[in-house]
C-alpha positions as CSV (number, residue, x, y, z in Angstrom):
1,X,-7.7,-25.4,-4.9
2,X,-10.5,-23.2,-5.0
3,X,-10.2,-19.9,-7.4
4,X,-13.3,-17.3,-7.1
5,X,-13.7,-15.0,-9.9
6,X,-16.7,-12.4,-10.8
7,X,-17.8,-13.7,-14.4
8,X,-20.4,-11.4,-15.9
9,X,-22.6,-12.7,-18.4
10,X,-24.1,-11.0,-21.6
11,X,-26.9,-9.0,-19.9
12,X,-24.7,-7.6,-17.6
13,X,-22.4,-5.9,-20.0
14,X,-25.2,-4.7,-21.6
15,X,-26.7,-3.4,-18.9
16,X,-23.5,-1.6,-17.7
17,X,-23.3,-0.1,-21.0
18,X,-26.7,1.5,-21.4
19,X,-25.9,2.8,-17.3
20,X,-22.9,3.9,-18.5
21,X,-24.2,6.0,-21.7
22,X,-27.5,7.1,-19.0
23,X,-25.0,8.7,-16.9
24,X,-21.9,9.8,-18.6
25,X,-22.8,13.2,-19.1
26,X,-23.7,13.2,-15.5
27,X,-20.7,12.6,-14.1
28,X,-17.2,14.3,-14.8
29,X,-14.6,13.9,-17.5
30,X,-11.6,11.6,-17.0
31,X,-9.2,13.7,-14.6
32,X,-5.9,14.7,-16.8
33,X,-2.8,13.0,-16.9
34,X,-0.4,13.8,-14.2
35,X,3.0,15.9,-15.5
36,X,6.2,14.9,-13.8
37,X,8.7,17.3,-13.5
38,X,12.7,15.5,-11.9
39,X,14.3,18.4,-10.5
40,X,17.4,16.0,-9.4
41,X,17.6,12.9,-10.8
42,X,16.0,10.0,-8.5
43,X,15.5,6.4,-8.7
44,X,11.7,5.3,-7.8
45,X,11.5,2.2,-7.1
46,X,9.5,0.0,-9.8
47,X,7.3,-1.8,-7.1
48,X,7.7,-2.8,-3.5
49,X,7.3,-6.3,-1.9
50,X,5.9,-5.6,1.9
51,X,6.8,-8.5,4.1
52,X,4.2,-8.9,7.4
53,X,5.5,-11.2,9.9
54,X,2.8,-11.9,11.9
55,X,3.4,-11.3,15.6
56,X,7.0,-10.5,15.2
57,X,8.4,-7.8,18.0
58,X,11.6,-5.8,17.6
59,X,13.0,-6.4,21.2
60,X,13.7,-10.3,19.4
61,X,15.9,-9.3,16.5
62,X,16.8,-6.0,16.6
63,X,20.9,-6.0,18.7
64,X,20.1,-2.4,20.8
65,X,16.8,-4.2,22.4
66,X,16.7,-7.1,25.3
67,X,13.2,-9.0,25.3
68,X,11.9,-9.7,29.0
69,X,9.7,-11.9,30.2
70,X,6.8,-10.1,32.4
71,X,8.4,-11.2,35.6
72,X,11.4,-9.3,34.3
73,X,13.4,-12.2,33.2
74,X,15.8,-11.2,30.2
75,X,15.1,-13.9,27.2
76,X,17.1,-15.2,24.7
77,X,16.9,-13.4,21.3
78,X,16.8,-15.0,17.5
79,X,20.4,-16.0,16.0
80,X,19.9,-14.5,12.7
81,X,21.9,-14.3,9.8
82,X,20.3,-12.7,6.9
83,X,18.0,-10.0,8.8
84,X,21.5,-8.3,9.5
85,X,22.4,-8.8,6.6
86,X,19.5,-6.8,4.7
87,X,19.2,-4.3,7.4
88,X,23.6,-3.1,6.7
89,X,21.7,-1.6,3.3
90,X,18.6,-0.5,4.9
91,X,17.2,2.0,7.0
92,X,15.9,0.2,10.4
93,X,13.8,1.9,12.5
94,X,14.6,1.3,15.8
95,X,11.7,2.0,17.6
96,X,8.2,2.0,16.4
97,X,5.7,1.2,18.3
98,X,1.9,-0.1,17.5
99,X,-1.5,1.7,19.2
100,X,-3.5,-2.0,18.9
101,X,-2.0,-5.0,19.7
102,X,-4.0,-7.6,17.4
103,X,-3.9,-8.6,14.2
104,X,-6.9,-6.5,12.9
105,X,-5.9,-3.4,14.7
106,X,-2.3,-4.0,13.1
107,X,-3.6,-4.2,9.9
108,X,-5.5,-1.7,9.4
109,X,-3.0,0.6,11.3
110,X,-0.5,-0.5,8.6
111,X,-2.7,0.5,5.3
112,X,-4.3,3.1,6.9
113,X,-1.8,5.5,8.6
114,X,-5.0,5.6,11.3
115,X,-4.1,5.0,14.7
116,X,-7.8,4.0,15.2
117,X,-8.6,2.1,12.7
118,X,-10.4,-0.9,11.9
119,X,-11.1,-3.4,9.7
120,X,-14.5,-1.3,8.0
121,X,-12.3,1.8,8.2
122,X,-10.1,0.3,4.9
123,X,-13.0,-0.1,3.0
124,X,-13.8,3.7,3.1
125,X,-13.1,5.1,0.1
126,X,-9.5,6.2,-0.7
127,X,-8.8,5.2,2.9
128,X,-5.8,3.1,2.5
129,X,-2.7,2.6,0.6
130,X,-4.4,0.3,-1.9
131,X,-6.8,2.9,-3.1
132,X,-4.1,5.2,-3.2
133,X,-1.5,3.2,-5.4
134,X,-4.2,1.5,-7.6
135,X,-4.4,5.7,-8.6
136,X,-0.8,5.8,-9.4
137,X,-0.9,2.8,-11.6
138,X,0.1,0.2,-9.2
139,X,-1.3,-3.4,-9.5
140,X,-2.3,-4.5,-5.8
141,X,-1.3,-8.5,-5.3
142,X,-0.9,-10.4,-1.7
143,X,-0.1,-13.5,-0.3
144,X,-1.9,-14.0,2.7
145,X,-1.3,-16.7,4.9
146,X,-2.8,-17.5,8.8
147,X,-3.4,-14.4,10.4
148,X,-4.5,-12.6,7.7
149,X,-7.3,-9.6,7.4
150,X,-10.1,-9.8,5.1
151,X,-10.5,-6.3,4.4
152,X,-6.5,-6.1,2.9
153,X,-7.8,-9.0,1.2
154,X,-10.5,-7.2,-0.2
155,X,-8.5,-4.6,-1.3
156,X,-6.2,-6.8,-3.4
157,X,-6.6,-7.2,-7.2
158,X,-5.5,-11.0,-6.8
159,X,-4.8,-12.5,-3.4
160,X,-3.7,-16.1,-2.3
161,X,-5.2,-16.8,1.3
162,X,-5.5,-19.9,3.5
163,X,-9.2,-20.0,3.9
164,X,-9.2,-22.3,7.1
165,X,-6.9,-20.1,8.7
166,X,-5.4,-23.4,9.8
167,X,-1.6,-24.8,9.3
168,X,-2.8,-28.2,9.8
169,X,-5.0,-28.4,8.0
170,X,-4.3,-25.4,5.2
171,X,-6.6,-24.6,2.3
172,X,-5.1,-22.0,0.0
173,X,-7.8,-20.3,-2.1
174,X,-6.8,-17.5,-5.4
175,X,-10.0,-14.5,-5.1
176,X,-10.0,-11.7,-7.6
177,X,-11.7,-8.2,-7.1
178,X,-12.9,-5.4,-9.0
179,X,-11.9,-2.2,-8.3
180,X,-11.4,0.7,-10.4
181,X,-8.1,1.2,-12.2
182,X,-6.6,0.8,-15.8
183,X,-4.9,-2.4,-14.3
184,X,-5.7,-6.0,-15.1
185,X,-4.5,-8.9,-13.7
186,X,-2.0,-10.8,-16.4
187,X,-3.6,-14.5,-16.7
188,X,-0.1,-15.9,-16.5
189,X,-0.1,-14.7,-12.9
190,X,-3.4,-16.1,-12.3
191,X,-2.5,-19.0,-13.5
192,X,1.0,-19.3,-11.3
193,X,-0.7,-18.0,-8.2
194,X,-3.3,-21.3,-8.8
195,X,-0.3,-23.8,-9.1
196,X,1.4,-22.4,-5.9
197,X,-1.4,-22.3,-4.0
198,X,-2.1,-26.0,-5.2
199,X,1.8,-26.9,-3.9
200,X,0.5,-25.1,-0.4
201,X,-0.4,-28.8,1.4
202,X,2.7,-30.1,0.3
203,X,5.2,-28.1,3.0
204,X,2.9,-28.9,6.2
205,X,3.0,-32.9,5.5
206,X,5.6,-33.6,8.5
207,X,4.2,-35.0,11.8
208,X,6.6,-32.5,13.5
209,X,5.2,-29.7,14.8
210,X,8.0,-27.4,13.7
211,X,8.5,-28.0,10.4
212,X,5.1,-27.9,9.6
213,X,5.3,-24.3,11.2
214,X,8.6,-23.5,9.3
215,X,7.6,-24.9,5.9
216,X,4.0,-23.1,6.4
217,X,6.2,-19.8,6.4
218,X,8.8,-21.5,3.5
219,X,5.6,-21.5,1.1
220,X,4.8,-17.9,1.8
221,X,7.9,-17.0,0.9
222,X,8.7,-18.9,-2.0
223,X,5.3,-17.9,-3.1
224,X,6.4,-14.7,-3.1
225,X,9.5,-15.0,-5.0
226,X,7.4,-17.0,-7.8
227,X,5.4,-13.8,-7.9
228,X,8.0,-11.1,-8.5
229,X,9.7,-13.5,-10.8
230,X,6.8,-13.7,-12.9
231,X,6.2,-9.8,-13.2
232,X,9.8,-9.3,-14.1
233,X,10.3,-12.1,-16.9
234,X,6.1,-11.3,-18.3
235,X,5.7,-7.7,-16.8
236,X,8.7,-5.1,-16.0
237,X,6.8,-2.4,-17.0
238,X,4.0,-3.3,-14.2
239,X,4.6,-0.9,-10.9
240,X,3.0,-3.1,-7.9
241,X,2.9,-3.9,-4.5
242,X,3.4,-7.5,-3.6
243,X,1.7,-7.6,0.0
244,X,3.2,-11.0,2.3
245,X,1.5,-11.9,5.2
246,X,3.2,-14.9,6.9
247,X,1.6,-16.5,10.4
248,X,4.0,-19.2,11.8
249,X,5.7,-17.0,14.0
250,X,2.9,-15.5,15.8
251,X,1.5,-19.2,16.0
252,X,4.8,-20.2,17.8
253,X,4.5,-17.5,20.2
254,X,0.9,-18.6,21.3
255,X,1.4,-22.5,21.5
256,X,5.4,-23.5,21.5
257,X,6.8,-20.8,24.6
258,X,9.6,-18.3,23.9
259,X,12.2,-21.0,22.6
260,X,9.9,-22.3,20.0
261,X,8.9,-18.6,19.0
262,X,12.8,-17.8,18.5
263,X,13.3,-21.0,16.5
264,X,10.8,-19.9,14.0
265,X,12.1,-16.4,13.5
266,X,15.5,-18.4,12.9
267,X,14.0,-20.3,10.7
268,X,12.3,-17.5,8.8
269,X,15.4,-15.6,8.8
270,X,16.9,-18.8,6.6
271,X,14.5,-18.3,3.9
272,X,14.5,-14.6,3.8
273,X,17.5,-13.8,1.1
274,X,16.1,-15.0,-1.8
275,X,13.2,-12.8,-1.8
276,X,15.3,-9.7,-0.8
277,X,17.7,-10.6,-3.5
278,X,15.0,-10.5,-5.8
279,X,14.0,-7.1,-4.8
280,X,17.5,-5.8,-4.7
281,X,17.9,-6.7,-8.4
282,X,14.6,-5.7,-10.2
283,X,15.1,-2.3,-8.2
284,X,11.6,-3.0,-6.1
285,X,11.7,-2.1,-2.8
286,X,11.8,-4.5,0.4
287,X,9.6,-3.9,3.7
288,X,9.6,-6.0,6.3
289,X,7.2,-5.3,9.6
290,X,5.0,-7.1,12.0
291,X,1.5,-6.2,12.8
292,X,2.3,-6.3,16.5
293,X,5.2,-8.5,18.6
294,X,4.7,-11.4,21.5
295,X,4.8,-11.2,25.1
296,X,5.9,-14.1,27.6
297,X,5.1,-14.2,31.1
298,X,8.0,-15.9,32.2
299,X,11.0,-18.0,30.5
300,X,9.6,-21.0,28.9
301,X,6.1,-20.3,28.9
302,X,3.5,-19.6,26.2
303,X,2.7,-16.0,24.9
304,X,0.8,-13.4,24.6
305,X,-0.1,-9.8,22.9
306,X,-3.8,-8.9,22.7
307,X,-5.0,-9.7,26.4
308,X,-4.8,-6.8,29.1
309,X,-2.0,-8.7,30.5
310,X,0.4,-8.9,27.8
311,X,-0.5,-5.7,25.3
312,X,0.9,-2.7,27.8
313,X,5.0,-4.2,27.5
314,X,7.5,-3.3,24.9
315,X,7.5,-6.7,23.7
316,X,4.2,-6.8,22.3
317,X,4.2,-2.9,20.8
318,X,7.4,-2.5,19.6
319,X,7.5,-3.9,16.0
320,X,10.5,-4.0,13.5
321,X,10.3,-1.8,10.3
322,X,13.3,-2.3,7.8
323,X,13.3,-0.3,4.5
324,X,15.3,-1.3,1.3
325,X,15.6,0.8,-1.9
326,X,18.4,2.2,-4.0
327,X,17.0,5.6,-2.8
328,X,17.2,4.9,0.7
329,X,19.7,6.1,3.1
330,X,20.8,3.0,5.4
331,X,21.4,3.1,9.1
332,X,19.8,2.7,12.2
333,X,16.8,5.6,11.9
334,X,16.8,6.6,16.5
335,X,13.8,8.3,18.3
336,X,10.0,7.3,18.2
337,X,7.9,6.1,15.8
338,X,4.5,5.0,15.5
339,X,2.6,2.2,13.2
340,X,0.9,4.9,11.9
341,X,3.6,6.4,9.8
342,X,4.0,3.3,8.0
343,X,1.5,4.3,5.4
344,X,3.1,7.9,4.0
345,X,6.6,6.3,4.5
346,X,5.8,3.7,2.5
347,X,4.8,5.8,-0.3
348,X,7.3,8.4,0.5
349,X,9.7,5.8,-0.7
350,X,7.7,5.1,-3.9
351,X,7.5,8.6,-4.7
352,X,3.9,9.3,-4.4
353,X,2.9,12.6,-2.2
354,X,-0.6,11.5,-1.6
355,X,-1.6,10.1,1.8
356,X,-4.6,7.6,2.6
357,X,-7.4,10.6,3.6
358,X,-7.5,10.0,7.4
359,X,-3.9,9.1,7.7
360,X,-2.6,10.7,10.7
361,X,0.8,9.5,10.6
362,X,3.8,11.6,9.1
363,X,6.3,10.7,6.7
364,X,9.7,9.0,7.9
365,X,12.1,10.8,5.5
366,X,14.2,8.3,4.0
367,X,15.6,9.5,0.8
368,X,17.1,12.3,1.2
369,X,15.0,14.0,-1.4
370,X,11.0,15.4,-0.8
371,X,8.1,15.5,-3.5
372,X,5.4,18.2,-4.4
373,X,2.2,17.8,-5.9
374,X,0.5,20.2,-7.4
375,X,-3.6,20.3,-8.1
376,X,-5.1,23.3,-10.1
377,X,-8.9,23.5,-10.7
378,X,-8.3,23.5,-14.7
379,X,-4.9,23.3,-16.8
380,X,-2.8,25.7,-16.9
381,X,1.3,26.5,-15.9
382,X,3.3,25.9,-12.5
383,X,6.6,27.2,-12.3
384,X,8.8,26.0,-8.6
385,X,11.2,28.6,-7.6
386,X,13.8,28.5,-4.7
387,X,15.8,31.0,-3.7
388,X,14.8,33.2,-7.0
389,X,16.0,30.6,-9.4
390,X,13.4,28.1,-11.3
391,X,13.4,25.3,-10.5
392,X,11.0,23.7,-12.6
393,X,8.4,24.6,-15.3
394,X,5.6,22.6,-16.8
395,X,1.9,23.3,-18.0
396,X,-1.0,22.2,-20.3
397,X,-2.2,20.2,-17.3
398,X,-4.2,20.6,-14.2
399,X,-1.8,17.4,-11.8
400,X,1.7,18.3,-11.3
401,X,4.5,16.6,-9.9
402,X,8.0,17.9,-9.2
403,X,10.6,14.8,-7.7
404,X,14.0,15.1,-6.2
405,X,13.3,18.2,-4.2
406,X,15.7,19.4,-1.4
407,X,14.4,18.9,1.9
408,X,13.9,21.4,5.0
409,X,13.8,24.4,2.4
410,X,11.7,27.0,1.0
411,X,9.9,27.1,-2.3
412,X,7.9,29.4,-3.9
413,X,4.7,28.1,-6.3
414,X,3.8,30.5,-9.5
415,X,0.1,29.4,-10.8
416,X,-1.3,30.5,-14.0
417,X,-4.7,29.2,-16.0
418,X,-4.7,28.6,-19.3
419,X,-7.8,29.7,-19.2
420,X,-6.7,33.5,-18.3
421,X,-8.6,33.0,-15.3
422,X,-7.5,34.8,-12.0
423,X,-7.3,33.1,-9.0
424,X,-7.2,35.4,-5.7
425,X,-3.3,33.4,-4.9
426,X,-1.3,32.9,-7.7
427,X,1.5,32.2,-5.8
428,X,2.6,30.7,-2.5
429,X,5.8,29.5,-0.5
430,X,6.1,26.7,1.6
431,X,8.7,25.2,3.2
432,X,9.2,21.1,2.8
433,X,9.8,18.8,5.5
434,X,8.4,15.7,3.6
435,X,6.3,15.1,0.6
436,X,3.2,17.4,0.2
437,X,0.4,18.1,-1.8
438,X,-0.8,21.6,-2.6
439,X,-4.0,22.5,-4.2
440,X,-5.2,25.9,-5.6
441,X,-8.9,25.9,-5.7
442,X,-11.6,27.7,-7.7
443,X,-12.7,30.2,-4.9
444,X,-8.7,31.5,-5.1
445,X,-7.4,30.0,-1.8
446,X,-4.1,28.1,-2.8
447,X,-4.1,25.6,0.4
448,X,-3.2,22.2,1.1
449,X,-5.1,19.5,0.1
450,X,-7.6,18.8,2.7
451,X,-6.5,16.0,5.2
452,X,-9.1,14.4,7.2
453,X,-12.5,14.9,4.8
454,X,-15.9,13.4,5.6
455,X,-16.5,9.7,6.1
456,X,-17.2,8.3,2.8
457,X,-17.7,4.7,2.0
458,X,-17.0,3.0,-1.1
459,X,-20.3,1.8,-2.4
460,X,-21.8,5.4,-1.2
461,X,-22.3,8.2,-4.5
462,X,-22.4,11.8,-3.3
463,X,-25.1,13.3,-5.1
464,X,-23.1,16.4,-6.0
465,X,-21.8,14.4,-9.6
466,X,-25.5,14.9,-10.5
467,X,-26.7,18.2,-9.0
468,X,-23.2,19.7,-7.5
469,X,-22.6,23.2,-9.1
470,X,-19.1,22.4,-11.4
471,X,-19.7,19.2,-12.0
472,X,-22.9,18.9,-12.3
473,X,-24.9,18.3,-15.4
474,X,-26.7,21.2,-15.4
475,X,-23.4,23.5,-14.2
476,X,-20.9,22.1,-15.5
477,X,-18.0,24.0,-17.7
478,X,-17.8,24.3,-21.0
479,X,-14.3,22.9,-21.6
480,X,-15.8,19.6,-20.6
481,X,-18.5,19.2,-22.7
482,X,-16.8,17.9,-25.4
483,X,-15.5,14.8,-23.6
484,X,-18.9,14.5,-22.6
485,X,-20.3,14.0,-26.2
486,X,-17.1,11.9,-27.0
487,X,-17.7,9.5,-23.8
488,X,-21.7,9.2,-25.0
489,X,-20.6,8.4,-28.8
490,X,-18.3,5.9,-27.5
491,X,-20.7,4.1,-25.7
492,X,-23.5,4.3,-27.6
493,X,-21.2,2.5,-30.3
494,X,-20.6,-0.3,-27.8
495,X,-24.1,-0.6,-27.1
496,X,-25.3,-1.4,-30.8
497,X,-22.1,-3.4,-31.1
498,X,-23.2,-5.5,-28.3
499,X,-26.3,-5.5,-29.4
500,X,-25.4,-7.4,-32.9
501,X,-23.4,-9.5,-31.0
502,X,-26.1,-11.2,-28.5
503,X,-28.6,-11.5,-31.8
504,X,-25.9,-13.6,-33.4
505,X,-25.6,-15.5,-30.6
């Protein structure tokens, strides 16, 4: 197998270095910690394994929906066993429905919480729910099999994919990224994620079309459970996301007809309990979803989703979405959904207020509990009252988080600056439907935290770090300076150090 790694040779650390000491007064200090403050006791989830099945539509599985054929013929559904199973302790959304019915558009819809989005959309900075968790702490891994998208790809720390796309002829390579993030990748998983993708050729041997197809989908899933075994016996400290993309289903849809499209999802369904099991023990939570579903034109024949012809039926938008954590309230979750909510229920149920910055989907409240962030321009004290009582109290920080919130209620926000700085609101009430994030800015406005900013892209560098009026170099405030100096001593030590060390060599 193939493994792709960015090595960086002497010159290039030392070159980082002496950009690094150039610009570190430039730029601004390391944002603060972030204070949590558990109102009610809650029980976040430690990670969350998010299960893709490629072309998989609701109408199929779910026991309230009937598949038809375009000509109006009912189908035959999927005989499963475990998928009830899992969703008895699970919310099940019953209806959720997808704006783009191909595998990009389902993608990027998924990460994004952007009904529009596109492949280039995820790589926009803090953009999708990669960006976001990477901020939290989260190491970001995938296993990505036919069907995948390169961009969720890109987004991953370490990610198995099938680089010819091809079940016959599979090639399973292991790339690594940088991105920014106190994270690294533990060896001992890059070395695992090598081996299995090296025992990838071995489950598409037969000359039968359908187990090849079955075991192509068995290796993604046993992949999988390799994965989260690893991190529990080498890592349980590690929060991640385990991102599984499997493609034999929608490739049954498009070339073996409705009965062999069933017979994977059976198939599928048979390999399925392990992995939840997994979750279900190590307290990470378990997502499984499709990108988009299948359309058939008529009983027996071969189907469709993306084409102007299949894409406008319920079989092709309507896409299952099962959610399992300890936190969770199971049952059937009625009324309509879209693909865009995905996103901020998905970190709804990790805990995490923030949302991708051009989500447009809302928050599916699961847990019965809401969270509140809250941003100040400089540390000081928040106090969270409801109803007249406290609530919560916490300062000597500028992040806040208060967990295990009542939902549908009033609260009232109390701000005050360590500084002895006045802000113009020093206090505001909201009332909580679902997770939120509140920011009091400089100017004395306490609002929420802007939703849909500017297009930004990753490699882009606003200007405003070097000449903005806070943060600038030449404006900046005074409590920062002295991380500024620290920052520049530190790396002016690591330059001479590296310097010693490429003379020796």
């Amino acid at each position: 197998m193939m493994r792709r790694i960015r090595n960086f040779k002497p010159f290039s650390i030392l070159a980082s270095l002496t950009t690094l000491l150039i610009f570190s007064a430039a730029f601004p200090a390391p944002a603060s910690a972030l204070t949590e403050v558990e109102v009610t006791p809650i029980n976040t989830p430690d990670g969350a394994v998010v299960l893709i099945v490629d072309g998989l539509s609701a109408p199929f599985i779910y026991p309230e929906l009937t598949p038809y054929a375009l000509d109006g013929t009912s189908l035959e559904k999927a005989r499963l066993e475990n998928i009830p199973e899992i969703s008895e302790k699970s919310a099940r959304i019953l209806k959720l429905s997808v704006p783009q019915t191909f595998t990009e558009g389902g993608h990027s819809v998924l990460v994004t919480g952007n009904p529009d989005a596109d492949s280039e959309f995820i790589s926009f900075k803090d953009a999708n729910i990669f960006d976001i968790l990477r901020e939290n702490g989260y190491l970001c891994i995938a296993v990505m099999e036919k069907g995948d998208s390169w961009s969720i790809c890109a987004e991953q720390d370490a990610v198995l994919r099938d680089e010819k796309n091809s079940i016959k002829n599979i090639k399973i390579v292991l790339e690594q990224n940088e991105h920014s993030g106190d994270c690294t990748v533990p060896s001992g998983l890059l070395q695992l994620m090598e081996e299995e993708a090296d025992k990838a050729p071995g489950y598409v041997t037969s000359k039968e079309t359908r187990e090849r197809y079955n075991g192509y989908n068995r290796w993604g899933i046993e992949t999988a459970c390799s994965v989260v075994e690893y991190m529990e016996k080498n890592r349980p400290e590690q929060k991640y996301l385990l991102t599984v993309n499997v493609g034999a289903v929608d490739m049954s849809g498009h070339y073996r007809g409705n009965y062999g499209y069933i017979d994977c999802i059976e198939s599928l369904d048979s390999e399925l309990l392990p992995l939840y099991t997994l979750c279900e023990k190590n307290n990470l939570a378990f997502v499984l979803t499709a990108d988009h579903g299948m359309a058939f034109s008529a009983d027996g024949s071969k189907g469709g989703h993306q084409s102007e012809t299949y894409s406008g039926s319920d079989e092709a938008q309507l896409v299952p979405l099962i959610i399992y954590t300890q936190d969770v309230e199971s049952g059937v979750i009625r009324g309509e959904f879209g693909q865009k909510d995905f996103a901020p229920t998905l970190l709804g149920i990790l805990d995490i207020p923030d949302r991708p910055r051009f989500a447009k989907g809302e928050q599916i409240l699961l847990t019965g509990h809401v969270n509140l962030k809250v941003l100040l321009p400089e540390k000081g004290t928040v106090e969270l009252r409801k109803d007249g009582k406290t609530h919560g109290t916490a300062g000597n920080d500028d992040r806040f988080i208060f967990l295990g919130l009542e939902p549908e209620k009033s609260y009232t926000i109390r701000v005050e600056l360590d500084s002895g700085k006045s802000l113009d609101v020093e206090e505001k009430e909201i009332f909580l439907e679902t997770d939120s994030v509140i920011g009091f800015g400089e100017e004395g406005t306490g609002k929420e935290k802007s939703e849909y900013p500017s297009v930004e892209s990753k490699e882009e560098i606003s200007s405003a770090g070097v000449l903005g009026e806070e943060n600038s170099f030449f404006g900046r405030k005074s409590s920062y300076l002295i991380g500024y100096i620290l920052i520049g001593a530190i790396n002016l030590a690591g330059f001479f150090i590296i310097m010693k060390i490429l003379k020796k060599g």
